[in-house]
N, C-alpha and C positions, 0 to 999 in steps of 0.2 A: 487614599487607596494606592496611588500610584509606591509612597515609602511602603507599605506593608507588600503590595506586590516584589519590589526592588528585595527586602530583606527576604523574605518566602522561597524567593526565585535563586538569590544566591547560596541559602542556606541548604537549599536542595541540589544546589551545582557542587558544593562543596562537597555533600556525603556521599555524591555516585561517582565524584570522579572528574564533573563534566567541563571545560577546558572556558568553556563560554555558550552562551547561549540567549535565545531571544524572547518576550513574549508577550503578545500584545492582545489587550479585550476590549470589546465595542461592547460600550452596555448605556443603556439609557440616555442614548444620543452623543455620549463623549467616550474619545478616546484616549486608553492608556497603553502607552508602551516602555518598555524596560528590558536592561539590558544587564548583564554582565561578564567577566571574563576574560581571556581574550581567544583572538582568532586560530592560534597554533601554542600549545604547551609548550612554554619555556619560554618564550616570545612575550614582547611589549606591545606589540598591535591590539590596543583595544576592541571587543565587540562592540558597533555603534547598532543603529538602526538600517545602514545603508547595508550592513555587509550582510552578502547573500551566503546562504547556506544550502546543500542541496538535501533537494525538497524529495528523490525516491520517489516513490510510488505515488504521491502527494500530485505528481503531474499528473498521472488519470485522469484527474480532475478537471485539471484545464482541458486535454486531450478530447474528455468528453463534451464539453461548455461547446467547443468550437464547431464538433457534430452538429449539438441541438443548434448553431447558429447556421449553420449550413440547413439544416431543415426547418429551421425558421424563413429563411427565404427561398425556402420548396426545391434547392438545388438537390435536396435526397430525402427520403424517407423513413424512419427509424424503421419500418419493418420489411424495409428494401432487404433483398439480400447481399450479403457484403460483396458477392462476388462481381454484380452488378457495378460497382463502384471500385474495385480492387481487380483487375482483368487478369493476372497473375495465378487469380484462384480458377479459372474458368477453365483449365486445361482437365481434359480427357481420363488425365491421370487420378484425380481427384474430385470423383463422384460426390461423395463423403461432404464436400464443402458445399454444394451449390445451395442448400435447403437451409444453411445459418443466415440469421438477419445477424441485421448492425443492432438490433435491440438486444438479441442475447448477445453480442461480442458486450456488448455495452455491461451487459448485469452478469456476467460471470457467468454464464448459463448456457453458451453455445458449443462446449464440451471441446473448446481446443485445447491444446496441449500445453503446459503453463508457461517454458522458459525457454523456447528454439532458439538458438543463438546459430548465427552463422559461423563457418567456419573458422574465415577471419573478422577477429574484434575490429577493428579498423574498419571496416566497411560499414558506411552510413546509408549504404543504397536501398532506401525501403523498397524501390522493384525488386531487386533481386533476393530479398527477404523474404517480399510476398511470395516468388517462388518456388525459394525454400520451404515453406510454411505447406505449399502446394502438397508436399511429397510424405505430411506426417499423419493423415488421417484422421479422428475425432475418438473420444476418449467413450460416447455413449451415444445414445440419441438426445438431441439440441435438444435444448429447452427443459431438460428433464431434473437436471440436477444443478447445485452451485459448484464450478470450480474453477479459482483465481486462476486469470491466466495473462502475464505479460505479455504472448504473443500477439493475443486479440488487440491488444491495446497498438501494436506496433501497425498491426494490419490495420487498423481505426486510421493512423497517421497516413498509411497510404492512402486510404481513400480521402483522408483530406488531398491529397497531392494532388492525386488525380482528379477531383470535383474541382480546385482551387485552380489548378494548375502551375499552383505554388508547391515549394519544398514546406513539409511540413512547421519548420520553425519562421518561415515568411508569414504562413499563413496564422501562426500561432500570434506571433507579434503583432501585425497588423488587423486582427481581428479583433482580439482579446489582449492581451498586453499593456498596447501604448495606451490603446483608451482607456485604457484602467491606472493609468501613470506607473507603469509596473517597467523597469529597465529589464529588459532581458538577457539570461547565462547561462549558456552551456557549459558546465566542467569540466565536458569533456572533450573542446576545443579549448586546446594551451592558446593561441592566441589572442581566444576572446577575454580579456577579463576588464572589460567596463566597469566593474565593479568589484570590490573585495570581496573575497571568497575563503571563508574558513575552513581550513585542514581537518579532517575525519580525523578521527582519535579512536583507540582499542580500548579497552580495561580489564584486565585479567582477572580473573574470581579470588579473591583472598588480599583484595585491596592493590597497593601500588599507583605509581603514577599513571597518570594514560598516555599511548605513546601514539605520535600521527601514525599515518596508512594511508596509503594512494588509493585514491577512489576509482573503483572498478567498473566499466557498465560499459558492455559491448554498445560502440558508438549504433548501431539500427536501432537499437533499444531506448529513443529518445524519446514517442511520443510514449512511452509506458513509465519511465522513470529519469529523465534527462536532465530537467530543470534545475535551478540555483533561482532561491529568492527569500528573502525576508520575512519575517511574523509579518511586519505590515504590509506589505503583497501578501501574504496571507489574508489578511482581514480586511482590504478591499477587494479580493477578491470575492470574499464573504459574502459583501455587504451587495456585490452586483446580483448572486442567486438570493438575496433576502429581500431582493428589488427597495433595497436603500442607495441608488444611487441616481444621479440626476437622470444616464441619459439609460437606463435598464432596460425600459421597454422595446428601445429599438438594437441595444444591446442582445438582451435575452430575454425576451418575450414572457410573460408571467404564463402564458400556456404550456410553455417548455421548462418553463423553472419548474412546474409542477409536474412535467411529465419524467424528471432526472428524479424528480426525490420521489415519486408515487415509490413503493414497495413492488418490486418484478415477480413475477410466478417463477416460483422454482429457485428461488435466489436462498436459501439459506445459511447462509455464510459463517456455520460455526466456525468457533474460534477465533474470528474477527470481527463479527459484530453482528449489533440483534438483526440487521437484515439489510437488503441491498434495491438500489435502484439504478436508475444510468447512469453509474460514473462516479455515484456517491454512499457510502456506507449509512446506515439509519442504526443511532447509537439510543437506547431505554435510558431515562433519566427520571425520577419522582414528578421531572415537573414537563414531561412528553417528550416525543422526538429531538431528537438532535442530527445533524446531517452533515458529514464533511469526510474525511479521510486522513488516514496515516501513512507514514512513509520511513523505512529504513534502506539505508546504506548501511558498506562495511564501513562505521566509526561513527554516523549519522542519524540523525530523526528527526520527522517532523509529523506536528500533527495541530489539524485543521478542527475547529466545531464551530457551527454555525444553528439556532434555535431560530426557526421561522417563527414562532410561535411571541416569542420577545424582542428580538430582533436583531440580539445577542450576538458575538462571533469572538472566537477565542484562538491563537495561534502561538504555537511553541517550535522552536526550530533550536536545533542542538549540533555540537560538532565530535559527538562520540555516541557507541553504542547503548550507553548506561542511559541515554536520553529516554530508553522507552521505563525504568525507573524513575527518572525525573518528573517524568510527564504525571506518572498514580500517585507522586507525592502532590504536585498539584492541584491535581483534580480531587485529589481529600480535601486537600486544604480551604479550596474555592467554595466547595460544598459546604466545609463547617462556617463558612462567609455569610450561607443561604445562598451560592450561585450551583445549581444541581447540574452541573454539566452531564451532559451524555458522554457517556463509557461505557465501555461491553464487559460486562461480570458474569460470567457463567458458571454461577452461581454453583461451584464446587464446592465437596464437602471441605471440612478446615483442614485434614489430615489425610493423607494418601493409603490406600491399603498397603501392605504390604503382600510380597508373593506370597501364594500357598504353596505350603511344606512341599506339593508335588510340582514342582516345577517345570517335569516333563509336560503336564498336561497344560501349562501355560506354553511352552514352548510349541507344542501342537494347534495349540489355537492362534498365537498371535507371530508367533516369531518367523520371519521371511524376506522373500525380496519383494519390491513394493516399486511399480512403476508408472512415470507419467511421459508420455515422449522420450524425449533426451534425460528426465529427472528418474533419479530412481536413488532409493531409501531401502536402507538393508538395517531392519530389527533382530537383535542379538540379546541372549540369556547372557550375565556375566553376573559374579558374583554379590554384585549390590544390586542387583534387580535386573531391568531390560538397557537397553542400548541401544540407539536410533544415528547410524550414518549415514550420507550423502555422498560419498567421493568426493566430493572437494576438500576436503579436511575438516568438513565437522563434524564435530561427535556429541550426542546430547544423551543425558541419564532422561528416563521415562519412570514417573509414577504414575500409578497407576489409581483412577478414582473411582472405583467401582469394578464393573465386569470390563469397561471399553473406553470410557474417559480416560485422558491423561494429561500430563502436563511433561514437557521436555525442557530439561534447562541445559543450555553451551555449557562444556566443562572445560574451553577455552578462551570464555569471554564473558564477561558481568554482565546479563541483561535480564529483563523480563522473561521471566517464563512462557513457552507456546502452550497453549491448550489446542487437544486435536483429540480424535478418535478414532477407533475400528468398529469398522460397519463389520457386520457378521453374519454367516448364513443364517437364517433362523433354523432349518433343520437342524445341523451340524453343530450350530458356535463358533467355529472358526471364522478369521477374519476375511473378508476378502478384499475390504478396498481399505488405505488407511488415509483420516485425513488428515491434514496439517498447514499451519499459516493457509489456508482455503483450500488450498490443493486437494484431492483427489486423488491417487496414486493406486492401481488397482496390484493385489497380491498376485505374482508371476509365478512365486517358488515358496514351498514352504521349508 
């Protein structure tokens, strides 16, 4: 298994591009891991096993793990509300917050706003975070709908601070971490690097080599996306929520492992997966549930499954963007194996409509400004169809799958296509909220 994974793994690093990459499966009580590549295009630094990659959004994960251990030993409540435990949010100014639990910050569902950054990157103060956070209001009424949101995940790390009375990464470390033999990396302290740490990589649409990029992530933005760690931290991290590990029970309690994967109300998570729980994605597979999460960087991926059901756990970690293609050639692959990994297929027709002849009447229905807090998405008519911006410099073609599906793909960078939608008046048919990568972003301006 291990040569057919090694050839599989390389033969798909080679057609997307990918500079090296990692990937390791726990199946039937033995593990395999494999490697190839190396750590930086054009470099001889091998991919080993040890070298970490950052894990994105992949941190959630842990961010969440360390909650349920904090309410494993009664120091908070998942259906506390977060402000109870975050004092930042308790201010006058911000009604709006008092009535969100740590359950919905946990399942996407407590209608914050996805991506608050402080003004300056540099600052790692999750106090002054949480204050900021204080001043932006809530996107709906909690609990009602799914919409991904980094911020909750940052305000999560505060209330670790403050229940712990540790700094988030203290308390990430010494909770969860070492006892899991897991070294830990920040990328985004230059002078932590305990560990090798492979350079992000780009890939431009039309082939070319992949060229590194400085990995970006406002330093508060740690307990939502901050980590660097290996497939195999990956897959013991697995094997703690599949309670295959010696000391689990006093780790994470199997009442709480089952209370992260149980499916949340209101969690519908199109576009990234059949449905959500605290902290962890719930992926459809032929052969049931699957439970873990994915993660991008600019140049990066990674992505986690774990099958309670088998006992299964699979991790792939990449040092360029084309990883989230690397990863579906994989998961074909594994599956023609007989191993049905969970993966979110939204089950789209094979071919995109094209516009209708009246284009004005599409531009009246869908075309506008589209906002979430600080995020806001500007869809545009141009000559090969719709157009979907962000102000930061991306720009993605939209097809269009029906009346409201779609699928967006970067026209600056090789990767997997987003599936998203517009939700639409039913009187009218116009759109009024569009979604995308989970987001939520409600129509401002037509």
């Amino acid at each position: 298994m291990d040569a057919h994974l090694t050839t599989r793994l390389t033969a798909a690093a080679r057609d997307h591009a990918v500079p090296g990459a990692q990937l390791t499966l726990h199946r039937d009580g033995r593990t395999s891991s494999v490697v190839t590549g190396v750590t930086r295009a054009g470099g001889t630094d091998p991919v080993t096993p040890e070298t970490a990659f950052a894990l994105g959004s992949v941190t959630k994960a842990f961010t969440a793990t360390v909650v349920a251990q904090l309410a494993a030993d009664g120091d908070i409540d998942l259906d506390d509300r977060i402000a109870e435990h975050v004092p930042e949010l308790s201010s006058p100014a911000a009604p709006e917050l008092s009535s969100v639990t740590i359950r919905q910050v946990l399942s996407h569902t407590a209608a914050l706003v996805a991506d608050h950054e402080l003004d300056n990157h540099e600052d790692a103060s999750l106090i002054r975070y949480a204050a900021s956070v204080a001043n932006t209001g809530l996107l709906n009424a909690p609990g009602t709908c799914f919409s991904y949101s980094n911020t909750g995940y940052n305000l999560l790390g505060r209330a670790i601070e403050y229940v712990t009375d540790m700094k988030w990464r203290a308390a990430l470390e010494n909770f969860l971490l070492r006892p899991l033999g897991i070294e830990p990396l920040l990328p985004q302290d230059s002078a932590d690097r305990s560990r090798p740490l492979a350079t992000c990589h780009t890939v431009r649409p039309g082939g070319g080599p992949a060229q590194p990029v400085g990995l970006f992530l406002p330093h508060s933005w740690a307990p939502a996306g901050g980590l660097a760690a290996g497939a195999d931290d990956l897959v013991r991290f697995a094997r703690l929520h599949l309670g295959d590990h010696p000391d689990a029970e006093v780790l994470l309690p199997g009442e709480l492992r089952a209370e992260l994967a149980r499916p949340a109300p209101g969690a519908d998570a199109f576009g990234m997966a059949d449905g959500w729980g605290l902290g962890l994605a719930r992926y459809d597979s032929p052969d049931g549930v699957w439970l873990g999460h994915d993660g991008t960087v600019d140049g990066g991926t990674a992505h986690l499954r774990f099958h309670p059901a088998s006992g299964t756990a699979l991790a792939l970690t990449t040092n360029a963007g084309t990883g989230t293609l690397l990863w579906a050639d994989l998961v074909a692959a594994l599956r023609e194996l007989g191993l049905a990994v969970g993966d979110y297929r939204p089950g789209l027709p094979a071919t995109a409509q094209p516009l209708p002849t009246d284009r004005a009447a599409v531009a009246d229905r869908l075309v506008g400004e589209y906002r979430n807090g600080d995020t806001s998405f500007s869809v545009r008519s141009h000559p090969t169809g719709l157009r979907l911006s962000d102000g930061t410099g991306l720009v993605a073609e939209l097809a269009l799958h029906g009346q409201s599906v779609f699928t967006a793909r970067r026209l600056d960078a090789r990767e997997a296509a987003w599936t998203g939608r517009f939700v639409t008046d039913p009187a009218t048919g116009e759109a009024v909220v569009l979604q995308l990568g989970g987001r939520s972003a409600r129509r401002t301006a037509a």
